[in-house]
C-alpha positions in Angstrom: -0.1 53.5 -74.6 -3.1 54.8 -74.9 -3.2 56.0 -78.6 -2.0 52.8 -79.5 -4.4 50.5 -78.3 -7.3 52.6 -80.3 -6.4 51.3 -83.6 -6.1 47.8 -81.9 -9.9 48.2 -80.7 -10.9 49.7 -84.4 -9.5 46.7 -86.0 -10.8 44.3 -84.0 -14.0 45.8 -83.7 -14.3 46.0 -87.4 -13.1 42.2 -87.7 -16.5 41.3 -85.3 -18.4 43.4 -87.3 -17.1 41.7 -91.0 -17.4 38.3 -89.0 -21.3 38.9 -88.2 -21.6 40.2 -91.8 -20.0 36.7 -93.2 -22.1 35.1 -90.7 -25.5 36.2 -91.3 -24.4 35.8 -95.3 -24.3 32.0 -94.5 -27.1 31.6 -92.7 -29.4 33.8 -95.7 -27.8 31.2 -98.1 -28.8 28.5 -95.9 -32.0 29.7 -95.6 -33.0 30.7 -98.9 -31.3 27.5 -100.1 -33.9 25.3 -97.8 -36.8 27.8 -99.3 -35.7 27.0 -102.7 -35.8 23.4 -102.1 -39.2 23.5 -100.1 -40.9 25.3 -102.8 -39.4 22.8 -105.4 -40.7 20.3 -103.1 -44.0 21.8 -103.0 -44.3 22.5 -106.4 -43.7 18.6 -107.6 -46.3 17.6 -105.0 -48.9 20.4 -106.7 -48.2 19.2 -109.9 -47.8 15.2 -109.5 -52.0 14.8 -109.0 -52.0 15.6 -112.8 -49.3 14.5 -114.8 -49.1 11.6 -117.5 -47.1 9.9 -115.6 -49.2 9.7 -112.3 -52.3 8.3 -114.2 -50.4 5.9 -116.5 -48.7 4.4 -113.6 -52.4 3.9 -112.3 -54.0 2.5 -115.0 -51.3 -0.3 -115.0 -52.2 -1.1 -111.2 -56.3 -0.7 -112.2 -55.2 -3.0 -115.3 -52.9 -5.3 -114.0 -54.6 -6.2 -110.4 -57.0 -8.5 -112.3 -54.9 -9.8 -114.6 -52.8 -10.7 -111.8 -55.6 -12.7 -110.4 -57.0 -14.4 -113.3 -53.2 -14.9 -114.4 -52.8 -16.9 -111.2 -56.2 -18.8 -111.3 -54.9 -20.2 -114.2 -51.7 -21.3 -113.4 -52.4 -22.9 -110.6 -55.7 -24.6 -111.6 -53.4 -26.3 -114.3 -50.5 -26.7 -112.2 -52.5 -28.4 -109.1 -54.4 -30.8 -111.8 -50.6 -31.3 -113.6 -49.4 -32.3 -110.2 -52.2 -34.8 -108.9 -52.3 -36.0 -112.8 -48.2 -36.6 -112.4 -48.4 -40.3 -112.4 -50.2 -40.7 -115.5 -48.6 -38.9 -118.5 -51.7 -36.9 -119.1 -50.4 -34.6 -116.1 -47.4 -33.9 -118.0 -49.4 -32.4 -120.7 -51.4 -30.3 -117.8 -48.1 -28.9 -115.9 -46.5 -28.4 -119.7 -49.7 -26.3 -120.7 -49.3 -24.1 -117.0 -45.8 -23.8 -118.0 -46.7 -22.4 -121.6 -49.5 -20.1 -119.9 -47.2 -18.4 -117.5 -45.4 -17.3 -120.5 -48.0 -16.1 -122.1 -49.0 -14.4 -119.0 -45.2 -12.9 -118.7 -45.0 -11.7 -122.2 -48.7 -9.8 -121.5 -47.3 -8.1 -119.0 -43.8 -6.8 -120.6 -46.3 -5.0 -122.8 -48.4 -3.4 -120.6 -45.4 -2.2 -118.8 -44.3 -1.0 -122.2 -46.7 0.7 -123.0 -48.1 2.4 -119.7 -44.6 2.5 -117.7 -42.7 2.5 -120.6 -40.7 0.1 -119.0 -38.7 -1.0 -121.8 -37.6 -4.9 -120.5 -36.1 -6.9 -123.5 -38.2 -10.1 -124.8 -36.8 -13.8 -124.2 -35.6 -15.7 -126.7 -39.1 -17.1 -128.3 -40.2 -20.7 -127.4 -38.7 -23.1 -129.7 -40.7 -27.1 -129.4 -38.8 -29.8 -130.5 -40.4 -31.9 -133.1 -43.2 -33.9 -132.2 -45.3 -34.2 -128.8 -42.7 -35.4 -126.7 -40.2 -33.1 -128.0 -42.9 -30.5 -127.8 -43.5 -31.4 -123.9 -39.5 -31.5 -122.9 -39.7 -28.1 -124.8 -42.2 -26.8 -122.3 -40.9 -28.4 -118.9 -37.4 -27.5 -119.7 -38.0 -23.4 -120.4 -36.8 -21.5 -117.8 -38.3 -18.4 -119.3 -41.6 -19.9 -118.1 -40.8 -21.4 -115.0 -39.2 -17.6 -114.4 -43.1 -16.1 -115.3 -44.5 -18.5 -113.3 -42.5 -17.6 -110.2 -43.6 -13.6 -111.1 -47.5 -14.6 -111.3 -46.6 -16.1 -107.6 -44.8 -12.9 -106.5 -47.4 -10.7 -108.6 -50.5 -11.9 -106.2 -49.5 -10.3 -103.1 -48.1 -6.8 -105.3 -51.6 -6.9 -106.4 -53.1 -6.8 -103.1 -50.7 -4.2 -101.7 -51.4 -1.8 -104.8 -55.4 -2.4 -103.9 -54.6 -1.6 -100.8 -52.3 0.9 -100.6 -52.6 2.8 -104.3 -56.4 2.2 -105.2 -57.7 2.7 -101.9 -56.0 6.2 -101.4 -58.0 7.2 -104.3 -60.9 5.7 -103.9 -60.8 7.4 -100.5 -59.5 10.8 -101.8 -62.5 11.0 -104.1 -64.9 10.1 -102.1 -63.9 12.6 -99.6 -63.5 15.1 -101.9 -67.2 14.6 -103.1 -68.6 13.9 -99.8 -71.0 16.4 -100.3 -72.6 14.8 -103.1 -73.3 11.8 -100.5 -75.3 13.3 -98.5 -73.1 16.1 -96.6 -73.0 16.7 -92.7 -74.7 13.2 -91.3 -73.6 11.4 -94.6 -72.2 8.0 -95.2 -68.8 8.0 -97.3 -68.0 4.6 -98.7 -64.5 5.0 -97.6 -62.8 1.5 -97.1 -59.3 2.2 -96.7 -56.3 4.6 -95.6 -59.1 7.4 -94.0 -60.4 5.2 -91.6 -57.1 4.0 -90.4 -55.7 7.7 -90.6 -58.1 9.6 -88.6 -59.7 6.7 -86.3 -62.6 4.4 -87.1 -66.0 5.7 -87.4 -65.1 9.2 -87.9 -66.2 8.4 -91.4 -69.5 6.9 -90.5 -73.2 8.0 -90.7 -73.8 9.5 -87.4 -71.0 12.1 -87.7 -72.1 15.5 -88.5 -71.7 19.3 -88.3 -69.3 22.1 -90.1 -66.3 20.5 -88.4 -66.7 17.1 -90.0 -67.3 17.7 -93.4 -64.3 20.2 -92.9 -62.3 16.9 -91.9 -63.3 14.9 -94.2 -62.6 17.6 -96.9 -59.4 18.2 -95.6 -58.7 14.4 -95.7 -59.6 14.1 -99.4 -56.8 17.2 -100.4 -54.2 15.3 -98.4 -54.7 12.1 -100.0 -55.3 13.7 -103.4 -51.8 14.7 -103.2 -50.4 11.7 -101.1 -52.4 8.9 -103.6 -49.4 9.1 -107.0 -46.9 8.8 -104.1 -48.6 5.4 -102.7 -49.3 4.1 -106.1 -45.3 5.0 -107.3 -44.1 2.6 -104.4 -45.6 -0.2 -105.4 -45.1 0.3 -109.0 -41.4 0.5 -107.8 -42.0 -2.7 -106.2 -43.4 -4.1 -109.3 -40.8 -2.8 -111.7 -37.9 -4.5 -109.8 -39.5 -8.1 -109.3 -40.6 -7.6 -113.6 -36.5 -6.8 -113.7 -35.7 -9.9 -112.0 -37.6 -12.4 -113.4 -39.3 -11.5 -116.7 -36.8 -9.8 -118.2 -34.1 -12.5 -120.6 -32.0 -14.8 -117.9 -28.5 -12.8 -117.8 -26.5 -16.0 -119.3 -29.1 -16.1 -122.4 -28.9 -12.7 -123.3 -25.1 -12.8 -123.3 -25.4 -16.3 -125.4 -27.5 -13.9 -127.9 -25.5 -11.1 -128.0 -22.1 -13.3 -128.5 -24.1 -15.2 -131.2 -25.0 -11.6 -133.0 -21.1 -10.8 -132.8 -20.4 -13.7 -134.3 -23.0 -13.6 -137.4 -21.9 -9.9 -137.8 -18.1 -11.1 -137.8 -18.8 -14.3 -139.9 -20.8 -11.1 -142.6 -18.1 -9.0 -141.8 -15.2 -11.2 -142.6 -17.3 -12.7 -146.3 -17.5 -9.5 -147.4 -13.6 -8.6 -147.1 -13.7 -12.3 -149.0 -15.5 -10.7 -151.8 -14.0 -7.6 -152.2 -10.6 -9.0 -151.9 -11.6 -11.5 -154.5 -12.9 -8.4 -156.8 -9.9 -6.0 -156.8 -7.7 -9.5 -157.9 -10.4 -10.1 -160.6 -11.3 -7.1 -161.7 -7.9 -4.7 -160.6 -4.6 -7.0 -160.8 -5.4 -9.7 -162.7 -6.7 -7.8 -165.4 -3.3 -6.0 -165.6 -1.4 -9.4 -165.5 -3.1 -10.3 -168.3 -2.3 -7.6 -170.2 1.1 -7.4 -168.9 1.1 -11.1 -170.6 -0.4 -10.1 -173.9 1.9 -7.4 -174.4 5.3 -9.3 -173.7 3.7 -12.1 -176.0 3.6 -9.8 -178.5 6.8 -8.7 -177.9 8.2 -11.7 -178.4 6.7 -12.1 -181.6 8.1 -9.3 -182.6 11.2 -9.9 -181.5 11.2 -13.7 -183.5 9.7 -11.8 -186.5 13.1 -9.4 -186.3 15.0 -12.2 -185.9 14.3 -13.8 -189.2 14.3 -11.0 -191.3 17.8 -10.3 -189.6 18.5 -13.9 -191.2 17.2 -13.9 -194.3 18.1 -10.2 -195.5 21.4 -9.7 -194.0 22.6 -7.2 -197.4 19.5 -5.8 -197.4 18.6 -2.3 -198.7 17.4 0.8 -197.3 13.6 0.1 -197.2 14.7 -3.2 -195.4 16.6 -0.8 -192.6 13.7 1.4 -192.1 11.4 -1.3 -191.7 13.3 -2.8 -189.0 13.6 0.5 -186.5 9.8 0.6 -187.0 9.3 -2.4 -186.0 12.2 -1.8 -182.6 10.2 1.0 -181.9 6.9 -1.4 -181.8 8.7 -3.8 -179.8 10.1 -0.7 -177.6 7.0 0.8 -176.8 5.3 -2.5 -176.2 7.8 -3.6 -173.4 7.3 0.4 -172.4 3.4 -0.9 -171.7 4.6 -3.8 -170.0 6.6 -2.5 -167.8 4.0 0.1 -167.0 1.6 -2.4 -166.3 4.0 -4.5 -164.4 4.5 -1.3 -162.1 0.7 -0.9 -161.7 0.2 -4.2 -160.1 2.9 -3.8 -158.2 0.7 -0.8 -156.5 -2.4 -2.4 -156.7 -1.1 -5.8 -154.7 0.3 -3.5 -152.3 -2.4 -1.3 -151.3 -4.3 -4.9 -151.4 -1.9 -6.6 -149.1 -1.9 -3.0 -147.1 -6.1 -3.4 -146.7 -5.8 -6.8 -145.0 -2.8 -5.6 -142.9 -1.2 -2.3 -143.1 2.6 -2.8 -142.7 2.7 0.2 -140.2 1.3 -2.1 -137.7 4.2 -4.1 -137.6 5.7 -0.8 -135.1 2.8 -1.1 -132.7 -0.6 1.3 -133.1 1.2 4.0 -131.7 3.6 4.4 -134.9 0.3 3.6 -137.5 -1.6 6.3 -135.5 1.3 8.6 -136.3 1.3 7.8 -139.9 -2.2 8.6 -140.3 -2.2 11.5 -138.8 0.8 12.8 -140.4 -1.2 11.8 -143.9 -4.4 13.2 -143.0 -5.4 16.3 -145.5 -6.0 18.1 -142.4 -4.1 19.4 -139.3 -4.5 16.4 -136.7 -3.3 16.1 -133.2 -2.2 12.5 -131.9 -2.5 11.6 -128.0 -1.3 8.1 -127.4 -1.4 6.9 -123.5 -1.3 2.6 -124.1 0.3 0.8 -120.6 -0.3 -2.7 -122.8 -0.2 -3.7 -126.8 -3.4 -5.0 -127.5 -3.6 -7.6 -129.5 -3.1 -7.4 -133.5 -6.8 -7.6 -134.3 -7.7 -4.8 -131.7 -5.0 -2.9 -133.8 -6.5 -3.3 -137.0 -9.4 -2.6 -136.1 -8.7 0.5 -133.9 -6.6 1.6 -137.3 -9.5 1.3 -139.6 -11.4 2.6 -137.9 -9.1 6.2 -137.1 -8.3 5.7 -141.2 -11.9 6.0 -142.3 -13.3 8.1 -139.6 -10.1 11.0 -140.7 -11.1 10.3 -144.5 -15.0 11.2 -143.3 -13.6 13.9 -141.7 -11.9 15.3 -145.2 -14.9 14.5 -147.3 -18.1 15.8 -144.9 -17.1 17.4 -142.1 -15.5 20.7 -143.6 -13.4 20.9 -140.3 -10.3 23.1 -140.2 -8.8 20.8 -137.4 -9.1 17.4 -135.6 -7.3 14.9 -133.2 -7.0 11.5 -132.0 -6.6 10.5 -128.7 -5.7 6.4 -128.0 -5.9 5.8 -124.4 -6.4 2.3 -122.7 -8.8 2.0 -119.1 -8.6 -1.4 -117.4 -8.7 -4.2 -119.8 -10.6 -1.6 -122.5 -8.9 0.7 -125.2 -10.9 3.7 -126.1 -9.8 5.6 -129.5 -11.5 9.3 -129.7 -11.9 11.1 -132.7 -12.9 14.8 -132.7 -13.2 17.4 -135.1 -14.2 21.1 -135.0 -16.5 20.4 -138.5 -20.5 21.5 -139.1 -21.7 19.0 -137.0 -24.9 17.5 -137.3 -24.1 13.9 -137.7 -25.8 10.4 -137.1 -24.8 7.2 -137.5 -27.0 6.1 -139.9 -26.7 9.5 -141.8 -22.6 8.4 -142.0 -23.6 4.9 -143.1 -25.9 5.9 -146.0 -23.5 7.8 -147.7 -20.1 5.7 -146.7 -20.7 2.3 -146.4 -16.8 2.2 -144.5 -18.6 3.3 -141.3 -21.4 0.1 -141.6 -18.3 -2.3 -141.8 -16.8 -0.4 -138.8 -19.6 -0.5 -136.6 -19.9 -4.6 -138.1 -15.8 -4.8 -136.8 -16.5 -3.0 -133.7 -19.5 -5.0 -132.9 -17.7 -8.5 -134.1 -15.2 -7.9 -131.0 -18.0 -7.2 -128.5 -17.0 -3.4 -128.5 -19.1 -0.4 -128.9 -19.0 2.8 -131.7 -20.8 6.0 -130.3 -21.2 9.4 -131.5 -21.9 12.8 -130.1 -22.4 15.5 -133.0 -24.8 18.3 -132.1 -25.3 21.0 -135.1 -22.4 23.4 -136.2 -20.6 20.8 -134.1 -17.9 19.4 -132.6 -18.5 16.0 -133.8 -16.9 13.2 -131.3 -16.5 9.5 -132.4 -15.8 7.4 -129.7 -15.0 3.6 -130.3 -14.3 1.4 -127.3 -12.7 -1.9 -127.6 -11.4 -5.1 -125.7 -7.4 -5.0 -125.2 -7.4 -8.6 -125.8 -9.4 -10.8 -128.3 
């Protein structure tokens, strides 16, 4: 019994041992994992005092706390005279004018944000007046981009004080600390007016104070909020950035007005220019042939009448007579050869017409033309089709042209040895991905310049409130990804 319980106690005392192994393993992971993040911590403070970023973000509140004030000195100067002016139609004008200079104001401080935040917020549609003075005050007292501006200079104010506050006053107070030797040292005065005093108690900062220990303090105090001041300033920036979201940036039912308005300019383009080129290839391609086509059976037909009474008028003729008339069969042969010929030709040309305005292997659903493509293509192509609903028959032209024109880009640029085409649909969206294994490299506006089929996709991706995006970094792959609406 003995000898067998010894290997029991090995094992067992080896399984305690590889349990405290795995156990101090986790808790060196842990560790060193909470080091990493303190240093990274650390390191971001260190390095926040002197980055762009930090003293753009504090020029804007140095730059925009005064405008903020004489922003709304003016607004509501006008719009307090406007209001006890009301009865008479002179107040009007005033309250139309504080309207027109909150805009203003608004539009001032979209580009400060611009260009010191780089807060990129899209402009308003521009002020439009009716014609004349009235039309010109309706204008102004019906624009809700400026009543919107107005309501920002109101919530700007107390932002203003806050950053003062809060953001200035740590640095004001972090440099002064910092250079508190240059004010006069132990027994000094440090024109500290804000976060030190309520930090470390009042009067610790006042003349009266002295020895190593202070100007220590104070020292110390200036580091700290050296470090602490981008942090303060960041918050209310934050603050800022959200209210200039809300309320200066274009009222949510305008901007989709403007953007349904694009669509339908680019479709109204879009759907001219097929106009023209359809009206082209009949001028210039099949009509042209059916004119020939014409001319050569008219001629034909002369000949054949000339034939005719000859064959009347020299029945017993000789041989000369004979050999004339097989010349002239043969003329009349090979001119009905032509016609024919040409006949044929237009026959080719009207359909791949008719196929450019709808390709008849639609007719099966996108799934089938998708196939045909890809069995067409010049280059080995894999087809993934996942669709739960038929989108509509515009969709399906359009997600076919564009899989037609973005596999012919593939054979002409892309020198790829393989691609695919996946067609999947995602709520009410269909998404069509086109990948190749090509050179890479390539930009949209690259592809339009030299194939002007991928500017009149982006115009029929765009017409349907969809969206055309690629992803080709160099020596590739190169991903096309066009999403569209199921139904429209």
């Amino acid at each position: 019994m003995q000898g067998k319980t010894e290997p029991v106690d090995e094992h067992v005392e080896g399984g305690g041992t590889r349990l405290r192994a795995l156990l101090g393993e986790m808790v060196t992971t842990i560790v060193d994992g909470r080091s990493d993040r303190t240093k990274e911590i650390v390191r971001l403070i260190s390095r926040e005092p002197f980055t762009r970023r930090t003293w753009s973000e504090f020029s804007y509140l140095t730059i925009a706390a005064p405008l903020a004030g004489i922003g709304f000195a003016c607004v509501v100067i006008t719009l307090t005279a406007g209001a006890i002016l009301a009865v008479t139609f002179f107040g009007l004008a005033v309250m139309a004018l504080s309207v027109r200079l909150a805009r203003g104001f608004g539009g001032l401080t979209r580009q400060l944000a611009r260009g010191l935040l780089d807060e990129q917020i899209e402009d308003p549609e521009p002020f439009v007046s009716r014609p004349g003075f009235l039309g010109w005050l309706q204008s102004c007292l019906r624009d809700r981009t400026g009543w919107r501006s107005m309501a920002y200079v109101a919530v700007k104010v107390p932002l203003a004080i806050l950053g003062i506050l809060v953001g200035f006053a740590a640095w004001w107070d972090a440099f002064f600390c910092l250079t508190d030797p240059l004010w006069g040292g132990p027994g000094g005065h440090v024109p500290a007016f804000g976060l030190p005093a309520q930090l470390f108690g009042s009067g610790f900062f006042s003349a009266g104070q002295s020895g190593f220990g202070h100007g220590l303090g104070v020292f110390c105090a200036g580091v700290v909020l050296f470090f602490a001041a981008p942090w303060f300033v960041r918050a209310v920036v934050y603050l800022d950035r959200r209210v200039m979201r809300v309320l200066l940036a274009p009222d949510a039912l305008a901007a989709r007005v403007r953007v349904l308005e694009r669509a339908r300019a680019q479709s109204v383009d879009s759907s001219a220019a097929t106009l023209r080129r359809i009206e082209r290839d009949l001028h210039d391609g099949t009509q042209a042939q059916l004119v020939a086509l014409a001319m050569r059976l008219g001629m034909a037909k002369e000949k054949l009448a000339a034939i005719e009474d000859e064959g009347r008028g020299g029945a017993s003729g000789g041989a000369s007579g004979g050999t004339s008339t097989r010349s002239d069969l043969d003329h009349v042969r090979q001119l009905v050869d032509d016609a024919h010929r040409g006949a044929k030709e237009a026959i080719v040309e009207l359909r791949d017409l008719a196929r450019g305005i709808h390709p008849p292997a639609l007719d099966v659903g996108l799934e089938g033309a998708l196939s045909t493509l890809a069995a067409r293509s010049t280059i080995p192509t894999e087809l993934v089709v996942s669709l739960h609903d038929r989108p509509t028959p515009a969709i399906e032209a359009i997600a076919y042209f564009c899989v037609a024109e973005l596999l012919a880009n593939v054979a002409q640029h892309a020198q790829a040895s393989q691609a695919s085409i996946t067609c999947t649909d995602h709520g009410q969206w269909l998404r069509v991905v086109v990948r190749d294994d090509g050179t890479g490299g390539a930009q949209l506006s690259r592809l339009g310049s030299r194939s002007s089929g991928l500017v009149g996709l982006t115009d029929r991706v765009h017409a349907v409130d969809g969206r055309l995006d690629i992803a080709s970094p160099p020596r590739g792959p190169t991903v096309v990804t066009v999403d569209l609406p199921l139904h429209a």
